[in-house]
C-alpha positions as CSV (number, residue, x, y, z in Angstrom):
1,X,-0.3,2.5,-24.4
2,X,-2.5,0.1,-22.0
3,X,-1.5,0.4,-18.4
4,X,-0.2,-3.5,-18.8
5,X,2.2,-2.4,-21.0
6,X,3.2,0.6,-19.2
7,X,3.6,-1.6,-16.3
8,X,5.6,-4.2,-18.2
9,X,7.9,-2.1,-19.9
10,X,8.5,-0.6,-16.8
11,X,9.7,-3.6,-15.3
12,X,11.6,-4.8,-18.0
13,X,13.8,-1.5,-18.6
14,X,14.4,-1.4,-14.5
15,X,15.3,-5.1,-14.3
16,X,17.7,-5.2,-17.3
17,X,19.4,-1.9,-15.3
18,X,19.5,-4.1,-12.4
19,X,20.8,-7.0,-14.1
20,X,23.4,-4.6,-15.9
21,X,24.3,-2.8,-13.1
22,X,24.9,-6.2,-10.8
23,X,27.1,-7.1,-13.5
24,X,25.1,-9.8,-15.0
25,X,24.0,-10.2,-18.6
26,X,20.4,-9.8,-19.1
27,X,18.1,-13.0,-19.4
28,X,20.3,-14.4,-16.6
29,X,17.9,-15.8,-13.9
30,X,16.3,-14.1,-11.7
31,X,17.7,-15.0,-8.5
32,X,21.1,-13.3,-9.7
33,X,18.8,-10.5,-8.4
34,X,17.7,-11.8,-5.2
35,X,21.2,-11.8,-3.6
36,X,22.1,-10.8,-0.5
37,X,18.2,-11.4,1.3
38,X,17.5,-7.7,2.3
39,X,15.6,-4.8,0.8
40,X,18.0,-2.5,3.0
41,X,18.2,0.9,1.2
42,X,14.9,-0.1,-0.9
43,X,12.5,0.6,1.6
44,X,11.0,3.3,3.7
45,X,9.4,3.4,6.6
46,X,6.3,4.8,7.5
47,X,3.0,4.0,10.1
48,X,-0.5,5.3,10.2
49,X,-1.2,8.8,12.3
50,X,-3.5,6.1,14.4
51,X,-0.8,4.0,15.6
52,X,0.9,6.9,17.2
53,X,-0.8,6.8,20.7
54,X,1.5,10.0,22.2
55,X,-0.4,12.4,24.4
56,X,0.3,16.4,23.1
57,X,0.3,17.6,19.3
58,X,0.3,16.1,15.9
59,X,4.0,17.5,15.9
60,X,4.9,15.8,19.3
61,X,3.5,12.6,17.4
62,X,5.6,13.1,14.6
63,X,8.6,13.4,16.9
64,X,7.6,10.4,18.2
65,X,7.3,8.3,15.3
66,X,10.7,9.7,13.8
67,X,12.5,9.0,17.1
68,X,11.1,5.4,16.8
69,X,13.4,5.0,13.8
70,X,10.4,5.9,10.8
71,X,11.3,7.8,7.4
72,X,7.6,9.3,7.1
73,X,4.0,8.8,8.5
74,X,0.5,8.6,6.3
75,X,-2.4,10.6,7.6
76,X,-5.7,10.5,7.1
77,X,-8.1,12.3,4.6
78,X,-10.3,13.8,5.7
79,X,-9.5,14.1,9.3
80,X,-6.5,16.6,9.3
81,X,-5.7,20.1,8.9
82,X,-3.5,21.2,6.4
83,X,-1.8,24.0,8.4
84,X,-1.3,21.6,11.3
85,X,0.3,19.0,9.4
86,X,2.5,21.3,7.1
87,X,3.8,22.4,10.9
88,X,4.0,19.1,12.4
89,X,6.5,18.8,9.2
90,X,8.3,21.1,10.0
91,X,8.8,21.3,13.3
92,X,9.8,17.1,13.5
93,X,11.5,16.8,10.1
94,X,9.0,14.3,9.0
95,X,7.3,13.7,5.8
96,X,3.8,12.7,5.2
97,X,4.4,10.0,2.8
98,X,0.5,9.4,2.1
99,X,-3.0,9.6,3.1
100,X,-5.6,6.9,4.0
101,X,-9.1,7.8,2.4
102,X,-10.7,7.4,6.0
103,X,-14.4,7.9,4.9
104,X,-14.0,4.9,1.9
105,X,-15.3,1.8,4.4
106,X,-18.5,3.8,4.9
107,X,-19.1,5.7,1.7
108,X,-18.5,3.6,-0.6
109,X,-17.6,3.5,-4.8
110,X,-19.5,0.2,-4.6
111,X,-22.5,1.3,-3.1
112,X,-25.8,1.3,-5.4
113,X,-26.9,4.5,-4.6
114,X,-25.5,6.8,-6.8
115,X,-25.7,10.0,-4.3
116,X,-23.4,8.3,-2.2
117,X,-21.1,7.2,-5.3
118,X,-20.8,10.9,-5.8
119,X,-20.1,11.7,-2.2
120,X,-17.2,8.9,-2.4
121,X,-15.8,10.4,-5.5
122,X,-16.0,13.8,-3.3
123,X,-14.0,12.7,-0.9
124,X,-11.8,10.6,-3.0
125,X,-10.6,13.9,-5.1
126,X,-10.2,15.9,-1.3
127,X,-8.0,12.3,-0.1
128,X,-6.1,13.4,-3.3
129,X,-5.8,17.3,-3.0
130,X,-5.0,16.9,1.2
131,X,-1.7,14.4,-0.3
132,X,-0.8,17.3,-2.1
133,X,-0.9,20.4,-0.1
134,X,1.5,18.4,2.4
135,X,3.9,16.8,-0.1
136,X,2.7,13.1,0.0
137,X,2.3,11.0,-3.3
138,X,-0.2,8.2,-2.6
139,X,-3.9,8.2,-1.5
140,X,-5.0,4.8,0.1
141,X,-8.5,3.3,-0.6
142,X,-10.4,0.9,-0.2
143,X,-13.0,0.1,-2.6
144,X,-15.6,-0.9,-1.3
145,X,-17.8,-3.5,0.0
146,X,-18.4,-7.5,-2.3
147,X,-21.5,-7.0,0.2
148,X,-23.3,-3.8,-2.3
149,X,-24.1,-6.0,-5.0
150,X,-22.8,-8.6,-7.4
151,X,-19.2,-8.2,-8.7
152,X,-20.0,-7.4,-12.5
153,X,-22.5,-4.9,-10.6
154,X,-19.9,-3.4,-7.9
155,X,-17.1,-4.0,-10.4
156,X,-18.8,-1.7,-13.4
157,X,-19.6,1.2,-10.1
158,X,-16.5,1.7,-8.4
159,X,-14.4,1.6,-11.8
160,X,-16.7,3.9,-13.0
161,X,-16.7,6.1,-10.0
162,X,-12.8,6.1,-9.3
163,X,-12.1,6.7,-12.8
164,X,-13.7,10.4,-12.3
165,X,-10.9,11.2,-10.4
166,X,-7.9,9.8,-12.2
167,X,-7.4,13.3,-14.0
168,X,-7.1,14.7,-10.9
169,X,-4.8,12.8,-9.3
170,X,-2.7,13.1,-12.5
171,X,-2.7,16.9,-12.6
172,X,-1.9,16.7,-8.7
173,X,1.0,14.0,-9.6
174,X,-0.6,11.6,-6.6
175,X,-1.6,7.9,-7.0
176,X,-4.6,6.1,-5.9
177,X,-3.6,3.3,-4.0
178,X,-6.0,0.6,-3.6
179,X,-5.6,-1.6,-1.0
180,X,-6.2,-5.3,-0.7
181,X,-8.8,-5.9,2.3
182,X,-11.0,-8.2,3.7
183,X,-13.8,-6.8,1.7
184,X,-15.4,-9.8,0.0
185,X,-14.7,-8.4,-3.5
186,X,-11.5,-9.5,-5.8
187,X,-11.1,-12.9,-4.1
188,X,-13.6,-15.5,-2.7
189,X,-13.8,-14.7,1.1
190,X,-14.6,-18.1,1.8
191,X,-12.1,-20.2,-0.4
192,X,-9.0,-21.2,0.8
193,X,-4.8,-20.2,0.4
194,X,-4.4,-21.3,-3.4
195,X,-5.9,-17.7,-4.4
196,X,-4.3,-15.7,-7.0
197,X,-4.0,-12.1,-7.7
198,X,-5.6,-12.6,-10.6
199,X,-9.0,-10.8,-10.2
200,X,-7.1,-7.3,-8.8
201,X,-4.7,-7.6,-11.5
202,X,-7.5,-7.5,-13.6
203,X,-9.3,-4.6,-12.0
204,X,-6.1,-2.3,-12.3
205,X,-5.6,-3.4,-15.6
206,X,-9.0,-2.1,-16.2
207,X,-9.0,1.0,-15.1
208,X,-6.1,1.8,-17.1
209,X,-3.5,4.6,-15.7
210,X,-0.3,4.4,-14.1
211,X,-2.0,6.9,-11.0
212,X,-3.6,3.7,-10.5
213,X,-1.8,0.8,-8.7
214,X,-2.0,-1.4,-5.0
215,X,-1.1,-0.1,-2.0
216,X,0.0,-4.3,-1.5
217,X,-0.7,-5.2,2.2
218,X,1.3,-8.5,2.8
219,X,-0.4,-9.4,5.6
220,X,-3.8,-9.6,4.6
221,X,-4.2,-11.9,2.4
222,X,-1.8,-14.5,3.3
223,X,-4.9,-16.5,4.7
224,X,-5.9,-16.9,0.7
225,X,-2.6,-17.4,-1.1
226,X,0.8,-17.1,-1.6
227,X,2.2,-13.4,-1.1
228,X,5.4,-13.8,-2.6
229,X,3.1,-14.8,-6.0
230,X,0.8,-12.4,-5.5
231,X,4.0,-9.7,-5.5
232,X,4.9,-11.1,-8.3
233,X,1.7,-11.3,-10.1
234,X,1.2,-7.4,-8.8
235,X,4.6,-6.5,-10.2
236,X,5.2,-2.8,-10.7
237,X,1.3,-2.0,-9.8
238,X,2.6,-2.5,-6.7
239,X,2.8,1.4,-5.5
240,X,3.3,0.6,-1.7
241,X,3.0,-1.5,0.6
242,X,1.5,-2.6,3.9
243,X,2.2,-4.4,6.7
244,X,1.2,-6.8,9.0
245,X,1.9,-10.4,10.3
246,X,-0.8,-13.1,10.1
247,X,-0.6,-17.0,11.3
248,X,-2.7,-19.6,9.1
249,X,-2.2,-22.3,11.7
250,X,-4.0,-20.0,14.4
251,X,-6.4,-17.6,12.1
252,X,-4.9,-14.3,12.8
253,X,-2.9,-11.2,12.2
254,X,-0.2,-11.1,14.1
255,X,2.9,-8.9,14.7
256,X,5.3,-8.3,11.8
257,X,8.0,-11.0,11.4
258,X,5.6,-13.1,13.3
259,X,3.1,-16.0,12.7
260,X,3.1,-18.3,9.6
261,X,3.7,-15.8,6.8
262,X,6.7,-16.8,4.3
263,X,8.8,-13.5,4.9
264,X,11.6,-15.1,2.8
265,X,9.8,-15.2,-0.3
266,X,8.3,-12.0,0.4
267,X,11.9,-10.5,0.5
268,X,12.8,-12.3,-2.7
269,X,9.4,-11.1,-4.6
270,X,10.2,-7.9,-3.8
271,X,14.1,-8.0,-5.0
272,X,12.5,-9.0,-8.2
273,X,10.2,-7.0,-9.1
274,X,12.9,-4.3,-8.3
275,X,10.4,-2.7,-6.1
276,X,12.2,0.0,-4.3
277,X,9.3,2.2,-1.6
278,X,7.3,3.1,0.9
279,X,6.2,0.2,3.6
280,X,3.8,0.9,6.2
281,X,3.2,-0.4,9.3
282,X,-0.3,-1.2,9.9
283,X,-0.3,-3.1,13.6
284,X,-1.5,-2.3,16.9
285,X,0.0,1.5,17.9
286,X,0.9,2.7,21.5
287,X,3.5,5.1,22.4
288,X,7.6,5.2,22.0
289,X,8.4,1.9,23.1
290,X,5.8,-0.1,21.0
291,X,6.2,2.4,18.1
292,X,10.4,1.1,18.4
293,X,9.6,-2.2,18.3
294,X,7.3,-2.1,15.4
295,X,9.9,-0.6,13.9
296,X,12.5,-2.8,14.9
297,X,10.2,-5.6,13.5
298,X,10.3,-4.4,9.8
299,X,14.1,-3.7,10.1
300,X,14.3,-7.7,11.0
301,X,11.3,-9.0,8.2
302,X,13.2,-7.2,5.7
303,X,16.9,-7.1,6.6
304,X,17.0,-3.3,7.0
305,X,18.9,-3.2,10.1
């Protein structure tokens, strides 16, 4: 079975649930499914470990984000110790919901030397191993760079090179999360907001394993199309998701619930595609009062509260 039809069986066995379970008969319209507007009790709230600007230890930072209303927090990989997370854990009550890849924007599965292909693979598999010592489930990454060569040529490499660690991640039970970024690769950097997902749904098609999927961020490509279609396009590849607000009108990201960005559809993409996750905040940090108000800002851009 192709990961496509993994993926759309998927969705069709946890719609029709839905539909059943809402009391409506299945091949009723979708926006049966989309009532009332809030994802409240589908989503989860997490931040990046950078965000949390706390002064003390990585448990005082836990503490912090927890007290600022957050289910779980992603770290990054490399860049933490395994005893000092599993005791930040502990000691806050906190989950690490994930990891970000942090050397993937400089050693790269695109890039055409293939000693540093192997050293991104390296640190790919140790992302993946780090998530699973302290109980997360996704690894972030990035791809790569459009800049390291053509896309058939950067395509062919990182497929290549992140396939060498999909048994890994399947023995481990963690999934690669690719995220959509401002990488000139999978969409046309210059074009303008009638993009599709078409190109990324293509690339995880590709690479064919359900440890593969998006790590969706919301805001950053609203500048190219629609994210509500995009959602839906992404369907269940859609393994978590990011967030941050962006404004077309003034060319920039913005807080969440804020600038241009149609958070309505958003909402309603979500409901159906019955994704029920993680969402992480991925904004300017600071300490408890900020890190409250982020959090009080995905509670209002998805009806949580």
């Amino acid at each position: 079975m192709t990961y496509s039809d993994f993926s759309r069986r998927s969705f069709l066995q946890s719609s029709t649930a839905a539909a059943l379970s809402a009391g409506f008969a299945v091949g009723s319209t979708s926006a049966a499914l989309v009532t009332p507007d809030t994802l409240k009790g589908r989503l989860y709230k997490t931040l990046k470990i950078g965000m949390v600007r706390v002064d003390g230890s990585l448990t005082d930072k836990f503490k912090a984000a927890k007290a600022a209303g957050f289910d779980g927090i992603e770290l990054n990989a490399p860049g933490t110790n395994v005893a000092e997370a599993k005791k930040a854990i502990n000691e806050s009550g906190l989950p690490v919901d994930g990891t970000v890849n942090s050397t993937h924007w400089n050693i790269r599965h695109t890039d055409p030397d293939p000693d540093v292909r192997a050293e991104a693979l390296d640190s790919l598999k140790g992302a993946l191993r780090f998530t699973h010592a302290v109980g997360g489930n996704t690894a972030l990454l990035v791809i790569g760079r459009g800049s390291d060569g053509s896309e058939d040529e950067i395509w062919k490499r990182s497929i290549d090179n992140i396939s060498k660690a999909v048994p890994l991640a399947a023995e481990l039970g963690i999934h690669i999360a690719i995220e959509n970024v401002w990488n000139q690769f999978l969409y046309d950097h210059e074009g303008d907001s009638t993009q599709t997902a078409d190109r990324f749904v293509k690339y995880v098609d590709e690479i064919n394993s359900p440890w593969v999927g998006m790590q969706f961020d919301i805001g950053n490509h609203w500048k190219y199309g629609s994210m509500g279609d995009w959602i839906r396009q992404l369907g269940t590849r859609i393994i978590k998701l990011d967030l941050k607000g962006f404004s077309r009108a003034a060319g920039k990201f913005t807080k969440i619930g804020e600038g241009d960005l149609d958070w309505a559809d958003v909402r309603k993409a979500l409901l159906e595609i019955n994704y029920s996750g993680w969402a992480a905040a991925e904004v300017g940090g600071g300490g408890p009062e900020r890190l409250k108000e982020v959090s009080d800002n995905m509670d209002k851009a998805f009806g949580l509260g």
